[in-house]
N, C-alpha and C positions, 0 to 999 in steps of 0.2 A: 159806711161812714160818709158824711156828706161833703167831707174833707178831700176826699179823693176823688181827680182827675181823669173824667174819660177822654178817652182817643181813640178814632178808627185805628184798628188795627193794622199794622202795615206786614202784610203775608211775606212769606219767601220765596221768589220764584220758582214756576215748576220748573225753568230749566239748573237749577241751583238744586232743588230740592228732590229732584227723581238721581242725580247721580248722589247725593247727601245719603239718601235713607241707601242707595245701593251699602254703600258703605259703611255707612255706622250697622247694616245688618250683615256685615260680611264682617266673623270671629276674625279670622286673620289678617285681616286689613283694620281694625279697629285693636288690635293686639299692638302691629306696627307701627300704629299712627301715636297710640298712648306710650311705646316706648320711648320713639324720636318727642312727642312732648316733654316727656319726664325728663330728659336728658336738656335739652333745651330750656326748660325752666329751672332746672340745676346749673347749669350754664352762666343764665343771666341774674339768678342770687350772687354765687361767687365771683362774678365780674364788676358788682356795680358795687360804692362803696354806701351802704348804711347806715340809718337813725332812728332811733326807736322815738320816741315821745309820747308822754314822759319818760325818762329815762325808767322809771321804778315799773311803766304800766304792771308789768307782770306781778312782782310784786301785789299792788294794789286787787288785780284782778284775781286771781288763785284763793284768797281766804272768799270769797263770796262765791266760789262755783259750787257746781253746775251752774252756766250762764249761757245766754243766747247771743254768739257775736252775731251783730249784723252788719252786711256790706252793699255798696250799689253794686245793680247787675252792671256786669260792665267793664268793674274794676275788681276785680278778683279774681284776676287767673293766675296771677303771683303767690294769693294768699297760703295754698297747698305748701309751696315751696320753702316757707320760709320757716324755719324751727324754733319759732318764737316762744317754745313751751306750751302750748294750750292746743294740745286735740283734740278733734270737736266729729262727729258725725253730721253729714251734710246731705240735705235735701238737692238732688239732681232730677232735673227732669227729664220728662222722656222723649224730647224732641230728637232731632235729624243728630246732634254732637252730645247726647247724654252717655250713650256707651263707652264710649273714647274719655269723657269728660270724668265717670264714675272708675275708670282705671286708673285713672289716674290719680285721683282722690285716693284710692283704696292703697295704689303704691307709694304715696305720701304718706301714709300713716293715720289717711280717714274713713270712717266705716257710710259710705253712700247710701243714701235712703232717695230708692226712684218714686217718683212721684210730681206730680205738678200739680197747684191751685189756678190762677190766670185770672184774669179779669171774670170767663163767662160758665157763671156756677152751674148750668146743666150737663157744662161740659167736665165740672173737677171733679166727679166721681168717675166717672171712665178716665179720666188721666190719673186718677189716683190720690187726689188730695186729700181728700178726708183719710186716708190708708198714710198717706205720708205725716199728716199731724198725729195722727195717734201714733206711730211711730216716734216721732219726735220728742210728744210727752214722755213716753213711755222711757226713751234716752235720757229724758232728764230725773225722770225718778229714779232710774238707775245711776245717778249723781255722774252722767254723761254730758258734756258740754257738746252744744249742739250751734253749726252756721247755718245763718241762713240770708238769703238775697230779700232789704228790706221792700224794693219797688215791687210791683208787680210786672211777672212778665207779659210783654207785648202791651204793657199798658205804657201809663207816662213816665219817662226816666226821672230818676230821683224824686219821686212821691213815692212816701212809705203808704204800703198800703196796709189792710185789717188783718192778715193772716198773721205776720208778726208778732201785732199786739194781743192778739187772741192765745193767742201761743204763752204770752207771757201770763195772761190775766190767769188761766190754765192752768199752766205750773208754779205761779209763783218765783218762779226764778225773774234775773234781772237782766234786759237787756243790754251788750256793751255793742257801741258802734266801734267799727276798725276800717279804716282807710288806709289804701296803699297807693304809692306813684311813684315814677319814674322819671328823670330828667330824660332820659332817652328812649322814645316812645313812638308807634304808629295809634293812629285811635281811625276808626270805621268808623266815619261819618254819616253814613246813610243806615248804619245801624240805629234800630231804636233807643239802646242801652250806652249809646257812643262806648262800643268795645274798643277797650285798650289794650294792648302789646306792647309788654315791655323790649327794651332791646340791652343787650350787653353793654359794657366799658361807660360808665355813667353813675349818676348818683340816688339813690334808693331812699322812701321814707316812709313808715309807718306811724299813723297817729294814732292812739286810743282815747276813746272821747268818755263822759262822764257817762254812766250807768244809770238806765230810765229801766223804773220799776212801773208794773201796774197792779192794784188791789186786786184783791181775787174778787170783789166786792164791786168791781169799780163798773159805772151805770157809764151810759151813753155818752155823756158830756166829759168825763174824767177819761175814758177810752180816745177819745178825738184829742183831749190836750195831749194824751202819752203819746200819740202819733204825731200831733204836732211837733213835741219837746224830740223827738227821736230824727224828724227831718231835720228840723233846723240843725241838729248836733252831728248828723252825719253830714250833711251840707257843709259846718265849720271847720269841719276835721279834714274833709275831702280838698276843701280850698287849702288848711294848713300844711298839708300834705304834698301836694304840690308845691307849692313856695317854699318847703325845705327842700324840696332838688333844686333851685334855684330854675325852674322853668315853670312858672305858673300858667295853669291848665289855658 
């Protein structure tokens, strides 16, 4: 899509990235790491106080599933944590923190699907992409609601990219954006995805944003508005989301 934003990629150092894969390949040290997460992301749900918006979202979403939440990379590391009613099977990749990342998923009550697309398509079938989308579909015929991160990774933050919508045009099902924030927060600046941390004793807010459909039908030009219509909407809901913790991003 001619909509989407290239960027060099910005690598992980090897001095970051030889002790990383140590560990994410080492069972017991990725065992431990996902327990102290799990605990720690239960922690900082039950410390912070809460707001759904719309109050009903739940409501509104449940008669239309199976649906595809989508989130920015970045800002979903709360999302496992929170028992908002809608569990969902999730696309993890298989980078240096997927193992750790998919334990945790699984001990939340989500069913992880490894796999990664990324900006450079000779590389998504050895990372698994195509395995991971047909997966995916296959979760939504099973009238499974499925997350997924709408950027691409290592590409530009908050540009939705084509896997999403493809996903949708596919199934048929309806895209729902979901945003989460934190009044009390560290964010990774020199990250690509500006990674956010939440922190305890503070205030918490989730927004659900309007539902973008795409035709099974739909040609080139109708594909690019449904990405368009899905940034701008998570963009909206991202900023709203913030300003209900009263610390805007």
């Amino acid at each position: 899509m001619s909509g989407v934003k290239q960027v060099p990629r910005r690598r992980t150092p090897q001095w970051l990235r030889r002790p990383g894969r140590l560990l994410s390949d080492n069972a017991a040290v990725a065992t431990i790491l996902a327990y102290l997460a799990i605990g720690y992301l239960k922690f900082v749900y039950w410390t912070n106080r809460w707001v759904l918006e719309p109050a009903d979202a739940m409501e509104r979403v449940l008669p239309i599933t199976p649906v595809i939440a989508a989130v920015w990379h970045g800002q979903h590391i709360m999302l496992p944590a929170i028992p908002f009613g809608l569990k969902a099977s999730v696309m993890i990749s298989r980078s240096l923190d997927g193992e750790i990342t998919a334990r945790i998923a699984k001990a939340l009550g989500a069913r992880p699907i490894r796999a990664s697309g990324g900006r450079d398509r000779s590389r998504s079938i050895q990372k698994g992409g195509m395995k991971g989308f047909i997966e995916m579909l296959q979760a939504l015929e099973r009238g499974e609601n499925v997350l997924q991160t709408a950027d691409i990774p290592k590409g530009a933050a908050r540009v939705v990219g084509p896997g999403i919508i493809a996903l949708a045009k596919r199934s048929g099902r309806p895209i729902v954006p979901m945003a989460i924030a934190t009044s009390r927060r560290r964010v990774v600046k020199r990250a690509w995805d500006r990674t956010t941390f939440s922190l305890p004793f503070g205030r918490g807010a989730m927004v659900v944003g309007e539902p973008v459909s795409v035709a099974p039908d739909a040609g080139d030009a109708a594909l690019e508005d449904a990405r368009k219509r899905l940034q701008t909407e998570l963009k909206r809901i991202t900023e709203r989301a913030y300003e209900l913790t009263g610390r805007p991003e």
